[in-house]
N, CA, C and O of each residue as an XYZ file, in Angstrom:
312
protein
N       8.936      8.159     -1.482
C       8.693      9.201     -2.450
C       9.945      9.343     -3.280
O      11.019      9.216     -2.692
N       9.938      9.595     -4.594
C      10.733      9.164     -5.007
C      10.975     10.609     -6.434
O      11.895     11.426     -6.403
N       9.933     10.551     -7.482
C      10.268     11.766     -8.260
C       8.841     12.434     -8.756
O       7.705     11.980     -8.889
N       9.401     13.639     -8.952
C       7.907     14.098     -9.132
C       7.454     13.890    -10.628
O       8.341     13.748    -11.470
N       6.185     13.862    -10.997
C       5.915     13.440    -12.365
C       6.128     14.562    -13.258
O       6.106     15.767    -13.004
N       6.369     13.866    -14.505
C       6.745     15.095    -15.622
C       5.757     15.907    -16.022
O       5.763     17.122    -16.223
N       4.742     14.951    -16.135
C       3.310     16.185    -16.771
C       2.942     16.636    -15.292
O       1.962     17.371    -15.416
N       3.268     16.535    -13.999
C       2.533     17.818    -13.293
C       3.757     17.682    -12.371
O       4.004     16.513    -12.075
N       4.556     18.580    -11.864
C       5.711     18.689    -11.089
C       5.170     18.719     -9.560
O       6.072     18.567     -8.736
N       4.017     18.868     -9.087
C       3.512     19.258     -7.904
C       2.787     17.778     -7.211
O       2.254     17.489     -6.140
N       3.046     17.209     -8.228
C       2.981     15.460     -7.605
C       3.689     14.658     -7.383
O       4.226     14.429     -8.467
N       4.227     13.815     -6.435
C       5.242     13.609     -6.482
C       4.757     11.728     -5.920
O       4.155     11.334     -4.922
N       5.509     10.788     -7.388
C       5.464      9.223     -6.323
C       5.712      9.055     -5.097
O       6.513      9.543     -4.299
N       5.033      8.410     -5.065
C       5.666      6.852     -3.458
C       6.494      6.579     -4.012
O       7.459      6.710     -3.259
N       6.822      6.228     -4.989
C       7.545      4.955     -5.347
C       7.237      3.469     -5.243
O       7.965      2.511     -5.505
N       6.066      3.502     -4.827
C       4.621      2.150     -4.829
C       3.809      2.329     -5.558
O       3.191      3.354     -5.268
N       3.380      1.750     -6.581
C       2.299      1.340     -7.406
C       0.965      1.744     -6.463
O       0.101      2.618     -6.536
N       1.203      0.848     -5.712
C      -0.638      1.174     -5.320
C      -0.862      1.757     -4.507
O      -2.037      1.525     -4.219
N      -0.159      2.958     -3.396
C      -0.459      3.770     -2.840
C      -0.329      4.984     -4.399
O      -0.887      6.081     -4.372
N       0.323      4.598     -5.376
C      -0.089      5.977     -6.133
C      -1.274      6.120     -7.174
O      -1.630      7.113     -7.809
N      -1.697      5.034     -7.161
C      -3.074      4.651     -7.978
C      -3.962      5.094     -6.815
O      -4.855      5.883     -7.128
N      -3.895      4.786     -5.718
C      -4.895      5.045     -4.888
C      -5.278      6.555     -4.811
O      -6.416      7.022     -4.765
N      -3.811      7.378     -4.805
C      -4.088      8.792     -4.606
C      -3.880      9.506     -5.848
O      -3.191     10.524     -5.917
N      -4.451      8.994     -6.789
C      -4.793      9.594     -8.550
C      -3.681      9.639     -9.070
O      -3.686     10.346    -10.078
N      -2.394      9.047     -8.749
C      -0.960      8.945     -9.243
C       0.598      9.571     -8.391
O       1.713      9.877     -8.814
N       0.127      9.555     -7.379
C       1.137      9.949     -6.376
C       0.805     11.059     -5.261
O      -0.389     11.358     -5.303
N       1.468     11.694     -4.359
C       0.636     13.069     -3.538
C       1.253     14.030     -3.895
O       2.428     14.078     -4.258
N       0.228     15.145     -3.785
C       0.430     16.361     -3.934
C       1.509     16.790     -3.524
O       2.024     15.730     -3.170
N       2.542     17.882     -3.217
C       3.285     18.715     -2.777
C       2.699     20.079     -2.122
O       2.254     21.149     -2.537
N       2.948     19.447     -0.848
C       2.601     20.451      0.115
C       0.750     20.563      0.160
O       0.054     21.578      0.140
N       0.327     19.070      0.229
C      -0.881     18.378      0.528
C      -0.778     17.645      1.703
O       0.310     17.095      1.877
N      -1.898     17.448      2.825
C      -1.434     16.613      3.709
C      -2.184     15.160      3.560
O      -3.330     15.463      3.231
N      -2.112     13.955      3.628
C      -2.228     12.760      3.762
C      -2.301     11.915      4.735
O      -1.182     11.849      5.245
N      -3.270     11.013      5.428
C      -3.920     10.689      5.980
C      -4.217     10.017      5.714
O      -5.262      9.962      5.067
N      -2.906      8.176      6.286
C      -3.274      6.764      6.207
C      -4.088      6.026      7.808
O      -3.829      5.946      9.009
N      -5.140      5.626      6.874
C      -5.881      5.020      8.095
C      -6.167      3.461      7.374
O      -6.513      3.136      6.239
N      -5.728      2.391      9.071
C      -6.188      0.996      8.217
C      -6.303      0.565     10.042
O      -6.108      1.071     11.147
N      -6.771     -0.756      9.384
C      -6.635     -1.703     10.839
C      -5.424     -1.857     11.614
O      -4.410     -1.399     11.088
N      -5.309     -2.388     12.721
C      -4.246     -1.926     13.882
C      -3.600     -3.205     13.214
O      -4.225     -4.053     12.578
N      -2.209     -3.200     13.474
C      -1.440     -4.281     12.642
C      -1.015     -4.970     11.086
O      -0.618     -6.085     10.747
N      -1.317     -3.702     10.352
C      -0.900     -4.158      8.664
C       0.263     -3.043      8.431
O       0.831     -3.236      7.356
N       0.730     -2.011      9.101
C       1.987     -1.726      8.711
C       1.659     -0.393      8.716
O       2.658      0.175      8.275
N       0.854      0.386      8.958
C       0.797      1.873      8.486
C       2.213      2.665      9.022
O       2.821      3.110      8.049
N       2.770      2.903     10.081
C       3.791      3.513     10.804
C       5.183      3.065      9.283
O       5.886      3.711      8.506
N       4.930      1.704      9.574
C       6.056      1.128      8.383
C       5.775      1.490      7.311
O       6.528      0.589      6.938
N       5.208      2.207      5.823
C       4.721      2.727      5.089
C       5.171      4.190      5.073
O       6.021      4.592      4.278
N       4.427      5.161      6.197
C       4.506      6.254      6.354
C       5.898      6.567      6.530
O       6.357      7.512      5.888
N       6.626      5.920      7.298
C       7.936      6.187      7.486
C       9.002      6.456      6.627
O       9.811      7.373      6.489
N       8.681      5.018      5.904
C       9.674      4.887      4.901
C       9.545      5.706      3.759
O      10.465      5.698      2.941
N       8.348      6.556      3.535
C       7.721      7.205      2.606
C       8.874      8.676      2.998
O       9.651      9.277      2.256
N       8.591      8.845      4.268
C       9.331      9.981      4.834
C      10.301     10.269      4.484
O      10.643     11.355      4.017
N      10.956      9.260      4.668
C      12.911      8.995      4.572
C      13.070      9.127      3.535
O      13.777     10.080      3.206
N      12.570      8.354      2.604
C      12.970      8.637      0.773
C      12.223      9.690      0.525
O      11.879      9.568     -0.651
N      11.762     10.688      0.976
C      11.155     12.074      0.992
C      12.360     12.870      1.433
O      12.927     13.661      0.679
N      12.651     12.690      2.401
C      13.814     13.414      2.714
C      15.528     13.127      2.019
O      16.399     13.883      1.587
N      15.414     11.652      2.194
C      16.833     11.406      0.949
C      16.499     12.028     -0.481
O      17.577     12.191     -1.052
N      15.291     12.502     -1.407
C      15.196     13.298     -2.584
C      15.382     14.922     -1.837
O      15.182     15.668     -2.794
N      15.580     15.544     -0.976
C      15.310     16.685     -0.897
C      13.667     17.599     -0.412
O      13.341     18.761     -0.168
N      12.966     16.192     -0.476
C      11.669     16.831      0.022
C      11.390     16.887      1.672
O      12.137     16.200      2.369
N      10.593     17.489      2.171
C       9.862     17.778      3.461
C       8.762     16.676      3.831
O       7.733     17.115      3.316
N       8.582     15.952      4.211
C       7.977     15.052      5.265
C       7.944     15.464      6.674
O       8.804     16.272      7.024
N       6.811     14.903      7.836
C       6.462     15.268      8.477
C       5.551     14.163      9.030
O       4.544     13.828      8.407
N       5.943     13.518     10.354
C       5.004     12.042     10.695
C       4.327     12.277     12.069
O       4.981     12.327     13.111
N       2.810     12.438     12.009
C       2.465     12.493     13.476
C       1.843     11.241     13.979
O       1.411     10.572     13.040
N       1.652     10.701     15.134
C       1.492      9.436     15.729
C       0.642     10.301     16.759
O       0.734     11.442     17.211
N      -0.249      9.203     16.923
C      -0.850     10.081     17.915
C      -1.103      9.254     18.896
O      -1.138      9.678     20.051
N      -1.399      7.475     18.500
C      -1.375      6.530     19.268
C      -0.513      5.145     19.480
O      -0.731      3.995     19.859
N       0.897      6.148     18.886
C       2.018      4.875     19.007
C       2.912      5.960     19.864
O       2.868      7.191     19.861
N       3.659      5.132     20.526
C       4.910      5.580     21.858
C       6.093      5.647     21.012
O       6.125      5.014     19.957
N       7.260      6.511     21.475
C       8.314      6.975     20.690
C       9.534      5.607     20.229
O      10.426      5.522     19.384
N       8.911      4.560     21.433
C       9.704      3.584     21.098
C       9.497      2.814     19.920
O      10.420      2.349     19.251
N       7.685      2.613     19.539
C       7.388      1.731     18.555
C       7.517      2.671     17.269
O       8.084      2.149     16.309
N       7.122      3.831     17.135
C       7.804      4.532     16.458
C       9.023      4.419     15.528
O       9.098      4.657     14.323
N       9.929      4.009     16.368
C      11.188      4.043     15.917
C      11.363      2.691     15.410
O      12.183      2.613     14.495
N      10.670      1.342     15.855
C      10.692      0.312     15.668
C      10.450      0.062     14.291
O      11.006     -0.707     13.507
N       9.190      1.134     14.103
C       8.722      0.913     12.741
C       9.433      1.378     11.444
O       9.105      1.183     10.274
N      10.625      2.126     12.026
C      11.170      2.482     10.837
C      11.914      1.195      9.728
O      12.028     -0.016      9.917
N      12.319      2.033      8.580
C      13.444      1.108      8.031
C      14.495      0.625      8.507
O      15.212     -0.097      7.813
């Protein structure tokens, strides 16, 4: 996540092209989001990194796992 857009301040990029096309041009602020895909294409790796450059701009992120262990978790980060 990276900056929020000029014509609506309450949206804010990925900083990926096509997760922000997907979600009408980036996510909401203070919307929750909900990546679902097949087991093994990267979701943990995505979400994460989304987090971190959420939090390196000053924003709030928040990652729940519900069926990965604290180790792979961490694996998946950047």
């Amino acid at each position: 996540m990276t900056t929020a857009h000029p014509e609506d301040p309450a949206q804010i990029s990925t900083g990926n092209a096509e997760p922000d096309r997907r979600f009408g041009g980036g996510l909401k602020r203070g919307a929750n989001a909900v990546l679902i895909g097949s087991a093994g294409v990267g979701k943990p790796s995505v979400v994460l990194t989304d987090a971190i450059a959420a939090a390196d701009c000053g924003e709030h992120a928040v990652y729940f796992a519900f069926d990965e262990g604290r180790a792979a978790a961490r694996c998946a980060g950047p």
